[in-house]
BALUMKE-890739 format. One record per residue: residue in one letter; x, y, z of N, C-alpha, C, O, CB in turn. Coordinates in steps of 0.2 Angstrom, whole numbers, plus 5000, padded with zeros to 4 digits. Atoms other than C-alpha are relative to their C-alpha. Glycine has a CB too. Layout:
AXYZXYZXYZXYZXYZ/...
//
This chain:
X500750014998506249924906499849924998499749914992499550044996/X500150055001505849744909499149994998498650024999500449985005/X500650035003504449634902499749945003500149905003500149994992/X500450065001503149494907499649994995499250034993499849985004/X500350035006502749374894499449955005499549905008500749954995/X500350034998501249304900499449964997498950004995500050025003/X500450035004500249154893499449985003499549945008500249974997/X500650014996498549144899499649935001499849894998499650044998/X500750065002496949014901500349965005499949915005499749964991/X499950064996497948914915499650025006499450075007500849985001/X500450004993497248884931500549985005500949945005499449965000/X499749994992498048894948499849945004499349915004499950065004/X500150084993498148754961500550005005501149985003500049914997/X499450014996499048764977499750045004499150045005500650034998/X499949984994499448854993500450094998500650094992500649945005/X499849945002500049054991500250035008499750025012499450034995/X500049954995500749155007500150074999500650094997500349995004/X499949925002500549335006500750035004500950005010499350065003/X499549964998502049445009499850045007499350045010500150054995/X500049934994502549575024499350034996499150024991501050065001/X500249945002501549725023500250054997500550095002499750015003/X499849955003502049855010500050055006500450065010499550004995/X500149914995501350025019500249985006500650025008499050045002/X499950004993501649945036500950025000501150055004499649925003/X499250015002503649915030500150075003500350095009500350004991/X499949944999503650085025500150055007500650085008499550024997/X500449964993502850165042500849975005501250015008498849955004/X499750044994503950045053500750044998500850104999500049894999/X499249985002505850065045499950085002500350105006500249984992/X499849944997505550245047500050025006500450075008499850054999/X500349984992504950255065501049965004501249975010498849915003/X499550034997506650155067500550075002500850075008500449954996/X499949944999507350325066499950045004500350095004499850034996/X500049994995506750365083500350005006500050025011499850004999/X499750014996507850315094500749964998500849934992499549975004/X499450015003509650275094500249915002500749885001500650065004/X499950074998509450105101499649924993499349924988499650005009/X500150065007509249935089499249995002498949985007500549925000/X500849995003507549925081500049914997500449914992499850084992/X500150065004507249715075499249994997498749985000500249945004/X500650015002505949705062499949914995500449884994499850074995/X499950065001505349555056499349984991498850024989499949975009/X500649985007504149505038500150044993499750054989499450055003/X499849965003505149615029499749994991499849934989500750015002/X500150035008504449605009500650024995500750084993499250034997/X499549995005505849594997499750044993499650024987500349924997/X500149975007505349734985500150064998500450095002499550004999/X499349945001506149904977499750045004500250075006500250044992/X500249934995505150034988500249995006500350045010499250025001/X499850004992505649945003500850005001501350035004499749925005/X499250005001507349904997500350075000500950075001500249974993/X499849945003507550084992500150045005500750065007499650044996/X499849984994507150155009500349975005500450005010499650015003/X499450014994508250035019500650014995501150024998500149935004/X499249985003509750075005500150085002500750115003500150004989/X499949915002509250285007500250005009500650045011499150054996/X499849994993509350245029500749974999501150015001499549965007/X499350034997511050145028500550074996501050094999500249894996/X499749935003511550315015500050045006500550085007499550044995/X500249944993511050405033500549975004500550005010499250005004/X499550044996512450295042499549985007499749985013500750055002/X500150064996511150195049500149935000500149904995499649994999/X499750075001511650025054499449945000499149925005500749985006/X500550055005510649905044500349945000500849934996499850024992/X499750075003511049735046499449935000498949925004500749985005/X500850055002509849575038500449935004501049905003499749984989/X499950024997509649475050499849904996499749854999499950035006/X500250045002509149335038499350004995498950054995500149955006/X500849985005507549325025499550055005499150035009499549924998/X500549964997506549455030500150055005499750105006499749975003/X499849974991507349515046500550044999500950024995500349955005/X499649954998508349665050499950035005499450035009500050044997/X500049954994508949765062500350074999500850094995500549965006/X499749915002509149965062500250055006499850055010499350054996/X499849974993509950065075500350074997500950064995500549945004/X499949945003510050255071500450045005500150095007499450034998/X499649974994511450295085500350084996500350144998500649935003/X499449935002512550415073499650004994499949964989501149995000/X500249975008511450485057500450044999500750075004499350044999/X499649955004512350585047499650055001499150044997500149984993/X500649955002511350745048500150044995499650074992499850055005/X499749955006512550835036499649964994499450004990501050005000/X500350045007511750705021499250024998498950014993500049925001/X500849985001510050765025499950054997499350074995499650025005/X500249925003510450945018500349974992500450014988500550095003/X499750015006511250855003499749984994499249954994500449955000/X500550005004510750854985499849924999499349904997500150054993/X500150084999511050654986499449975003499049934999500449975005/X500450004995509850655000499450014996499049974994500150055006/X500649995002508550724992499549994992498950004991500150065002/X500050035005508750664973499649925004499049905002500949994996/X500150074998508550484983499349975001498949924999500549995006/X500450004996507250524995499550024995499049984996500050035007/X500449985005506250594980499849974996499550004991500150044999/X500250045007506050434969499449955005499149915002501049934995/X500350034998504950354984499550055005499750105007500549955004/X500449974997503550414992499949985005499750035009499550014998/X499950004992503650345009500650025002500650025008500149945002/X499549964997505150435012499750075003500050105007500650014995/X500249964997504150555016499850005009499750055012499550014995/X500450024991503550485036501050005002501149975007499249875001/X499549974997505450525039500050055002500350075007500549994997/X499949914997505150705042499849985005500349975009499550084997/X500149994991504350675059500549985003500950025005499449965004/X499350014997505650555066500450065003500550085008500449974995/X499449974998507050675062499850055000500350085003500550004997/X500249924998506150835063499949995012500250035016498850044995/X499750014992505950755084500450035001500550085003500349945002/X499350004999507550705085500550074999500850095004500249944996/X499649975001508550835076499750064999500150104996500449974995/X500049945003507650995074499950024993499850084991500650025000/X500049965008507550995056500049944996500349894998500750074998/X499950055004507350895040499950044993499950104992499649945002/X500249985008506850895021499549964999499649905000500650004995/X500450045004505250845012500150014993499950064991499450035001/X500149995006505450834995499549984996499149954999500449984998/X500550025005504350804978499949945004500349925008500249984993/X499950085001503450634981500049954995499749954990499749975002/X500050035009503850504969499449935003499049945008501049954996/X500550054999502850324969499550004993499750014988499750025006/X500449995008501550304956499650064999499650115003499449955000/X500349955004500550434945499649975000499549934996500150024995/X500550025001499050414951499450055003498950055006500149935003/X500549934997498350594955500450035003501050015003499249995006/X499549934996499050744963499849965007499349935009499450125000/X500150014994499450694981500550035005501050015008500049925000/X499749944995499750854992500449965008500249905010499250065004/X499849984991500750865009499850055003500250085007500750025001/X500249954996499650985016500049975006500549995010499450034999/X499950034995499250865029500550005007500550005013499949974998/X499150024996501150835035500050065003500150075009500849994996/X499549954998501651025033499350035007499550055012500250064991/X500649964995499851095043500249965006500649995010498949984997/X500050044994500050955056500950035004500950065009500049904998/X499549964997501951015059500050065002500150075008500450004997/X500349945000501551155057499750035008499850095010499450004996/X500449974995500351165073500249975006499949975011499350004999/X499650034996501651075083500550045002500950025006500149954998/X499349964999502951215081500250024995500550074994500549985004/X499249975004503951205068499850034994499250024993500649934996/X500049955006504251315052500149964992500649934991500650065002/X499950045010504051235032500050084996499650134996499049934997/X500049985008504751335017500249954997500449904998500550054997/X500150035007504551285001500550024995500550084994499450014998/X499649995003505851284991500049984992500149924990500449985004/X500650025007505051294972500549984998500549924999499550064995/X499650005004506551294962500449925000500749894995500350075000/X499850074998507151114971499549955000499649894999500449995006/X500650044998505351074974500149975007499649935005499949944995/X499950024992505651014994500050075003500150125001500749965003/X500149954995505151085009500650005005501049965005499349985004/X499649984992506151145026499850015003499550065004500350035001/X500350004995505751095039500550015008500949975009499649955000/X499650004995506351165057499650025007499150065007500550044999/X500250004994505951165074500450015008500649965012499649944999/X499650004992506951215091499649925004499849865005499950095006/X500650034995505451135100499649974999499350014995499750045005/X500650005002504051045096499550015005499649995011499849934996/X500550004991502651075108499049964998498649954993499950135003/X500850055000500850965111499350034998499550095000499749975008/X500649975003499251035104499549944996499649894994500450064994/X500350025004497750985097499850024994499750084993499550005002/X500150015005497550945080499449964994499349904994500549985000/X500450035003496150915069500149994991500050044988499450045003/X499750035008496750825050499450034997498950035000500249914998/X500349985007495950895034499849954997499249954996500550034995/X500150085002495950715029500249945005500649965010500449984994/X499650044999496150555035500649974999500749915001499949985000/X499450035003497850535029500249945003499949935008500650055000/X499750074997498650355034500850034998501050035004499649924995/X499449954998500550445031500050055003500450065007500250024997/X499949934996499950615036500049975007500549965010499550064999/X499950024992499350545053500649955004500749955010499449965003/X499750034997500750425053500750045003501150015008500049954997/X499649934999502050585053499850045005500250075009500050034995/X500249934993501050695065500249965006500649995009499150035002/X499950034997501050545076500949995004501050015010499749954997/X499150014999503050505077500150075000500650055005500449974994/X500049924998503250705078499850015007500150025012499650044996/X500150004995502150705091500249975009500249995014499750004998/X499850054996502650575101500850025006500750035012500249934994/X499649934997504250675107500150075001500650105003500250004998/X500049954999503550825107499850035008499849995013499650014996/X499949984991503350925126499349995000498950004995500350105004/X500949984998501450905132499749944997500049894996499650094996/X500650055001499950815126500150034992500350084990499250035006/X500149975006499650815107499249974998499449914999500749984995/X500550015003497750765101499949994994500250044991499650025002/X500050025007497450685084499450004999499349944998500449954999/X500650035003495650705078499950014991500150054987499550045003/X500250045009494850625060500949964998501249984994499750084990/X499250025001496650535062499849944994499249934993500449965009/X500050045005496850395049500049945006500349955011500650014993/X499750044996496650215057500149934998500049875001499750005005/X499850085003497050075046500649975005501049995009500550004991/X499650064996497749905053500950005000501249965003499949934997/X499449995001499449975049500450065004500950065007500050024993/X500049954994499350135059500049985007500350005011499450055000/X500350004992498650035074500949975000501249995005499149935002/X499750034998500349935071500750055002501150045007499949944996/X499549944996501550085072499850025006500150015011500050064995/X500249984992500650155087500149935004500449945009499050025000/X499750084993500949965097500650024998500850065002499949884998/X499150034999502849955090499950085005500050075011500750014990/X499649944997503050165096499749995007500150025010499850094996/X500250004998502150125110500549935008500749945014499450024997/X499450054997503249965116500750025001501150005005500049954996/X499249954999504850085114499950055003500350105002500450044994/X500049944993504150185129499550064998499550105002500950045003/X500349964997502950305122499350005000499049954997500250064997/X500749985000501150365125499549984999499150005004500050034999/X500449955005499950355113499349965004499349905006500149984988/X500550034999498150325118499350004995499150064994499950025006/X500749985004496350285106500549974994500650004988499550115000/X499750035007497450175094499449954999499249915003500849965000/X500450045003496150095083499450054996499050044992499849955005/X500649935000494950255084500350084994500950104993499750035011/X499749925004495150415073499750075006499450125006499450024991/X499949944997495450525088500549965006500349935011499150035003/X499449994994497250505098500350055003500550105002500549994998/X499749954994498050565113500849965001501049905003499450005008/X499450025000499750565113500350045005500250105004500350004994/X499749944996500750625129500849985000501149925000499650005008/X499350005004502450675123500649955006500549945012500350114998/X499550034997504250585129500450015000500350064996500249964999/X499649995000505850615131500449974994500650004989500250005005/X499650045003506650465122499649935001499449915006500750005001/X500150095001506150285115500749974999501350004997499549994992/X499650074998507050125117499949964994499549984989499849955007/X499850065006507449985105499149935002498849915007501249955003/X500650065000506049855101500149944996500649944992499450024997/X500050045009505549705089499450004997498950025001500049915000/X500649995002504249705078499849964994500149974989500150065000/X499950025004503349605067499550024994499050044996500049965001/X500549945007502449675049499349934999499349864998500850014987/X500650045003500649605046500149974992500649984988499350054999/X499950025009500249495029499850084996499750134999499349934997/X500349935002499749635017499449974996499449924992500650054996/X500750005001497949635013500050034994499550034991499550045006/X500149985008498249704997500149954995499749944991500650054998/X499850045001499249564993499349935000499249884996500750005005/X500650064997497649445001499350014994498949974992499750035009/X500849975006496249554988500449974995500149924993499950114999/X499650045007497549514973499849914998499649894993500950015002/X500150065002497449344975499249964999499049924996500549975005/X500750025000495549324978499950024993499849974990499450035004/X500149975004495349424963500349954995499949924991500250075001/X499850045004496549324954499849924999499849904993500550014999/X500350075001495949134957499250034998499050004993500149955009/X500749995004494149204952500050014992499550004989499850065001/X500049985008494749264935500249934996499949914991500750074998/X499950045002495549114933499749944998499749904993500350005002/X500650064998494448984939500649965004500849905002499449964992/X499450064996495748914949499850005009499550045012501150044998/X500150014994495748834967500650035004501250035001500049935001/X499349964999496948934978499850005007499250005008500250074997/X500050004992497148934998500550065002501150045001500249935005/X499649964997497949095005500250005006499950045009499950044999/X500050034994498849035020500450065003500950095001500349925001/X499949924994499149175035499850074997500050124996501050025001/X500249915005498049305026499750055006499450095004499250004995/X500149954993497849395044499450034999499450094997500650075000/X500649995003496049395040499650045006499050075004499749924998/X500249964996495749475058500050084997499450114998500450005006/X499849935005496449655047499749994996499950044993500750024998/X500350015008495449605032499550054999499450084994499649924998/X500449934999494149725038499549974995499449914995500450074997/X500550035006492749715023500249984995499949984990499450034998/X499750025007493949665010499549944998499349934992501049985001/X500350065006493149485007499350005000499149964998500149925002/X500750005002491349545009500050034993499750004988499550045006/X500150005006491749644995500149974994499949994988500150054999/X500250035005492149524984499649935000499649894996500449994996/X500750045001490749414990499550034998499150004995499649975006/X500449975005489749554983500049974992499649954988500250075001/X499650025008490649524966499649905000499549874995501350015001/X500450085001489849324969500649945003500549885003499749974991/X499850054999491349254975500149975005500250005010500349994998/X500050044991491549104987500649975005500949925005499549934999/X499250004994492849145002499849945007499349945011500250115004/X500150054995492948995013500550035006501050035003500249934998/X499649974995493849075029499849935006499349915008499750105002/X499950054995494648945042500550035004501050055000500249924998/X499349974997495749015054500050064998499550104998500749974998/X499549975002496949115048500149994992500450034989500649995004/X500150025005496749035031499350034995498750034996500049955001/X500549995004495849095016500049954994500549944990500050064997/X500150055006495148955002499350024994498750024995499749915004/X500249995005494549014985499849944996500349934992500250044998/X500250045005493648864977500150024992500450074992499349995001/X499950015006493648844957499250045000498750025004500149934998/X500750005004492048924950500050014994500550034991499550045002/X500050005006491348914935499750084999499950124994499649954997/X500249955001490349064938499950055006499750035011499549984996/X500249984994490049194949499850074999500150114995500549995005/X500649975004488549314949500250095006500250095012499049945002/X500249944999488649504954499550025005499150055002499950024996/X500549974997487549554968499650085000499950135000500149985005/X500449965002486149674966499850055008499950025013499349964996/X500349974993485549804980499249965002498949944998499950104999/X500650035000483849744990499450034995498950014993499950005006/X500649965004482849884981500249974991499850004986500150115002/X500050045007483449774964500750064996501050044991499150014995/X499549975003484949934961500849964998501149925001500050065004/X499350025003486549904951500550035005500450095007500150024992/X499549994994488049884965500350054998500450074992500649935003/X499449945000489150024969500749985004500649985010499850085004/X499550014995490949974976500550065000500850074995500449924999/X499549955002492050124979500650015008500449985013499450074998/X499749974999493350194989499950035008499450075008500150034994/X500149964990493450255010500550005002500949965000499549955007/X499549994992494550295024499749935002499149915002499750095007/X500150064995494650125034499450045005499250105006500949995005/X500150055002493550035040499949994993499949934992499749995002/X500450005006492950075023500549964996501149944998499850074996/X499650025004493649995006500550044998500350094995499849974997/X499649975004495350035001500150004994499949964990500549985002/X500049975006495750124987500549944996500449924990500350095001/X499950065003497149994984499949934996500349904992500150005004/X500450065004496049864978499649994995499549944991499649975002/X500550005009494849954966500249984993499749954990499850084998/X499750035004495949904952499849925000499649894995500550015001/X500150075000495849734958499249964999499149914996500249995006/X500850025002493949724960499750034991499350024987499550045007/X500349985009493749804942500349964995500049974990500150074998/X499850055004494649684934499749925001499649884996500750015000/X500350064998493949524944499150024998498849974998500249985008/X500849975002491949614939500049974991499549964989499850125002/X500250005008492449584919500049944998499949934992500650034995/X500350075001492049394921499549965003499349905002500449975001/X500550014997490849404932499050004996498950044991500350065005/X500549995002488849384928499650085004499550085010499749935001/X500349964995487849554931500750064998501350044995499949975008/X499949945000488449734931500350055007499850075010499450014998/X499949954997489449854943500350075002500950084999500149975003/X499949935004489750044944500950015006500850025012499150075002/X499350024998491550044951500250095001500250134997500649944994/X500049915000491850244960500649995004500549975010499250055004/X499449974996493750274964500050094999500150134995500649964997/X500249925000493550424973500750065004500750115006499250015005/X499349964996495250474981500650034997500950075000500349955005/X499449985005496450494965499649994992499349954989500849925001/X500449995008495850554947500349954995499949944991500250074996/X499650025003497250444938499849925000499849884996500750025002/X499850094998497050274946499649974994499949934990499649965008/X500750065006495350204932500650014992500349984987498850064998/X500049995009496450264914500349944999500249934993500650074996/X499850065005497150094912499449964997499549914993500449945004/X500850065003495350024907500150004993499749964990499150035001/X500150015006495750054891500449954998500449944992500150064997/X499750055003496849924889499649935002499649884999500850015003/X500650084998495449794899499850024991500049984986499050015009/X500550025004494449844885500050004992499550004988499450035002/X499750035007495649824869500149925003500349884999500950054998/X499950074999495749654879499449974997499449914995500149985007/X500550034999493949644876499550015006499049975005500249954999/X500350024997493249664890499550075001499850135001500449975005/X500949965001491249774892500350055005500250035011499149955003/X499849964993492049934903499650074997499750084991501250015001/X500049935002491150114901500450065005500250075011499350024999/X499449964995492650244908499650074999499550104994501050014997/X500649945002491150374912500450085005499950125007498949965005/X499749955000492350514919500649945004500549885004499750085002/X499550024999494150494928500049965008500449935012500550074999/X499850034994493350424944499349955000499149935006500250065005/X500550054999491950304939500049974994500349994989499450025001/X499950065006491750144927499649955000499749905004500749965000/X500350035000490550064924500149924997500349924991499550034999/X499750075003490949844922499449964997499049945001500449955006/X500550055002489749734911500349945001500649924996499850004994/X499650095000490349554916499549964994498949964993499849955010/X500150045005490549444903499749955000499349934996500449984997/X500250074997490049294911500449964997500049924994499249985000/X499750045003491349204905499749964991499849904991500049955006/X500450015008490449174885500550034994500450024988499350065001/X499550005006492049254879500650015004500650035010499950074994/X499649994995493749254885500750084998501050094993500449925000/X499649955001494849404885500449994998500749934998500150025004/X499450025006496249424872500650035001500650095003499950024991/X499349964996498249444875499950064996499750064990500849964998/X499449945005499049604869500550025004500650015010499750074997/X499349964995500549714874499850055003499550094999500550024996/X500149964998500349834886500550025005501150005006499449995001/X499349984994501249944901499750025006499250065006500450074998/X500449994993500949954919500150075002500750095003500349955005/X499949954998500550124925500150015006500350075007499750034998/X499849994992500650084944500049945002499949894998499650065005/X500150074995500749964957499349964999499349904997500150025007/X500650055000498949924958499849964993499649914992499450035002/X500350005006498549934940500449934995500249894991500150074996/X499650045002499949834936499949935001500249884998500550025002/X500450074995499149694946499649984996499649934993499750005006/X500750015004497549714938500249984993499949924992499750084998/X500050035003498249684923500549934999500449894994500050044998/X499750084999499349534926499349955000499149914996500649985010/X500550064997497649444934499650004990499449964986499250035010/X500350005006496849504916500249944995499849904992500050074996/X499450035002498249424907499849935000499449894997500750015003/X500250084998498149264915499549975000499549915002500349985004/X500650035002496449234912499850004993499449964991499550035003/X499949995007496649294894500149924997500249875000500650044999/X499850055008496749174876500750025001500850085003499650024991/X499449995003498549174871500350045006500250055012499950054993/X499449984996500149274875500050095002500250144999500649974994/X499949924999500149444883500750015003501149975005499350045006/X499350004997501549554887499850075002499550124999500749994994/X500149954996501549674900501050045003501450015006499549965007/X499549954998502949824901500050035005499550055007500050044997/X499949954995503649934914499849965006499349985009499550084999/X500450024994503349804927500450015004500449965007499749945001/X499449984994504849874939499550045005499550055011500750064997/X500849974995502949964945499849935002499849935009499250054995/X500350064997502349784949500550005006500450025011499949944995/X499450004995503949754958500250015005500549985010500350024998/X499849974997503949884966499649995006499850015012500050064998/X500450034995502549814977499949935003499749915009499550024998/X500150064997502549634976500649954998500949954993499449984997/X499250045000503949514979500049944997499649894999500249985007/X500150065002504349384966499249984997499249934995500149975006/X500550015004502649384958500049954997499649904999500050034996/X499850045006503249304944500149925003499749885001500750034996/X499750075000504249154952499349975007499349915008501250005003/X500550034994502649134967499549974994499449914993499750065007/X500550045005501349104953500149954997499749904998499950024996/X499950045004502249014942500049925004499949875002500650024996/X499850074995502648884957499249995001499249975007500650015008/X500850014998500548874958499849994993499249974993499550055004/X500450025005500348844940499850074994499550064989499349965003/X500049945005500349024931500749974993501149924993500350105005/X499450025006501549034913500050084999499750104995499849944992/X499549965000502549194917500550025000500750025005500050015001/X499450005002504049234908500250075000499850104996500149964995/X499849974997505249364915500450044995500950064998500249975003/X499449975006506149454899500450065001500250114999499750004993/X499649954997507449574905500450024990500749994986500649975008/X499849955006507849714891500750035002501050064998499550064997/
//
């Protein structure tokens, strides 16, 4: 379990480019799975969840080859199908939770697959009803297999149907979708999930010859194909990656320009932290966070204390509430922070506020932030990252911090962002890498 050592109170100055897109990775690389012809993607982010799922397809005698930084090509002519009943297979696929948007693919293509546990972070119970209900009403048959934990899934046929989701899932729909997509007939997809990530799977599957119509909207019509063709494709910035860095030149008080922040996909990401007071300069395709000294919390018109919480696209992603609850603890003014999608995500506050910093954790999915207004500065200690986002959250805490913090278990940071460490430090952070 490696460590950053990180010393705070510096300030940042530079140029920063966000990574590929994370979830979009995910969605993409498995969609390659659909056809036997070569898939080039492009943006790829160097980080273990993506690494993991192209080591667990080339396991599938997919032929993976990098076509230079970023770039691959995948071409699923001869899968192994026999590895899919294997306990290999399903040990592997079971340490990543995007392995999960494989079942559609190969339930298509092959008739049959496996869902297993999902791994990823601990950040709340997070069912496969969605997947198994949506298969489900496409044809194919799911057991559950308690004692391995994975499902089985089989299908002679899939056939087209309307479907109305339980939730907006943003995997579940991206599974029904790729299932569907080959299935006989018409399939309908209503309360579909439609983040900028979805819209971009729907273009790639749609350039490899099939169907889909109402990409952008939460209600798809998909009329099924026989077979998709080979494509290219390239991964948006990731907007998680774009929230992070606003968040963190705020804490810092540092100048920072985020160049290619694909700010068309940004959705309301930078209104809500112009709520929070701070000032996004958007040119282009560029984002420029000035230096501030201070930056003031906004109030509702009727004078009430803000609420930023948690939506299905367009709304704010759940991804960022970390981010914005840790950029609110330097802020002037008060905000009531409501993540409402996962019970788990808020328990790291307790470590903000052995840092010091004014947090009330008023049950598992609300937190109220007193910003300090900068009047004191937050103090190192040692702590452990419990997931991807949090793990973020606390790096930006860190590095606005007095003194030296040390942050554990960051193979969760890792697992989302490429290089962290060595991109900051090249803007003026003092993070040090200590492998145990």
């Amino acid at each position: 379990m490696n460590t950053f050592e990180v010393t705070g109170g510096k300030k940042l100055k530079g140029t920063i480019v966000p990574q590929g897109a994370k979830n979009e990775a995910l969605q993409i690389i498995c969609a390659t799975l659909m056809t036997d012809e070569k898939v080039t993607v492009h943006n790829i982010p160097d980080i273990l969840d993506v690494n993991l799922l192209i080591a667990l397809l080339a396991d599938m005698k997919v032929e993976v080859v990098s076509l230079g930084k970023g770039s691959f090509s995948f071409c699923a002519k001869n899968i192994d199908t026999d590895y899919l009943q294997s306990i290999a297979f399903r040990e592997k696929s079971g340490k990543l939770r995007g392995s999960v948007m494989m079942a559609g693919p190969l339930l298509a293509r092959y008739g049959g697959t496996y869902i297993p546990k999902p791994g990823g972070d601990k950040i709340g119970r997070r069912r496969l009803d969605t997947h198994i209900l949506g298969f489900q009403q496409l044809g194919a048959t799911a057991d559950y297999e308690r004692n391995d934990s994975y499902f089985r899934l089989q299908a002679k046929t899939l056939k087209g149907t309307a479907i109305i989701l339980d939730e907006p899932s943003v995997t579940g729909t991206a599974n029904i979708v790729m299932a569907a997509v080959l299935a006989k007939g018409i399939t309908t997809v209503y309360n579909a999930a439609c983040e900028p990530y979805l819209q971009q799977l729907c273009l790639m599957l749609n350039r490899m010859g099939a169907n889909i119509k109402g990409i952008g909207s939460n209600f798809l019509t998909i009329e099924g194909v026989d077979t998709l063709g080979g494509t290219e494709h390239r991964l948006l910035p990731d907007m998680i990656e774009v929230g992070s860095f606003i968040g963190l030149a705020a804490m810092t008080q540092s100048d920072l320009l985020i160049q290619g922040a694909g700010v068309e996909q940004l959705g309301v990401i930078p209104d809500k932290f112009r709520q929070l007071g701070i000032e996004l300069n958007i040119k282009g395709d560029d984002i420029h966070i000035p230096e501030q000294d201070c930056y003031e919390i906004r109030r509702y018109t009727d004078g009430g204390v803000l609420t930023i919480y948690d939506h299905p696209w367009p709304g704010f992603t759940p991804d960022l509430i970390s981010i914005v609850l840790v950029t609110a603890i330097q802020a002037k003014g008060s905000v009531l922070i409501h993540q409402k999608m996962f019970e788990s995500r808020l328990f790291f506050v307790d470590k903000l506020i052995d840092m010091g910093a004014q947090i009330i954790l008023c049950d598992p999915h609300r937190a109220v932030v007193i910003g300090l207004e900068r009047k004191q500065a937050l103090r190192g200690i040692t702590m452990s990252s419990p997931d991807i986002r949090a793990g973020v959250a606390l790096l930006i805490a860190a590095m606005s911090a007095s003194g030296i913090s040390r942050i554990q278990n960051i193979e969760q940071i890792d697992r989302g962002y490429q290089q962290i460490d060595v991109r900051l430090n090249a803007i003026g952070a003092g993070i040090r890498r200590m492998e145990n």
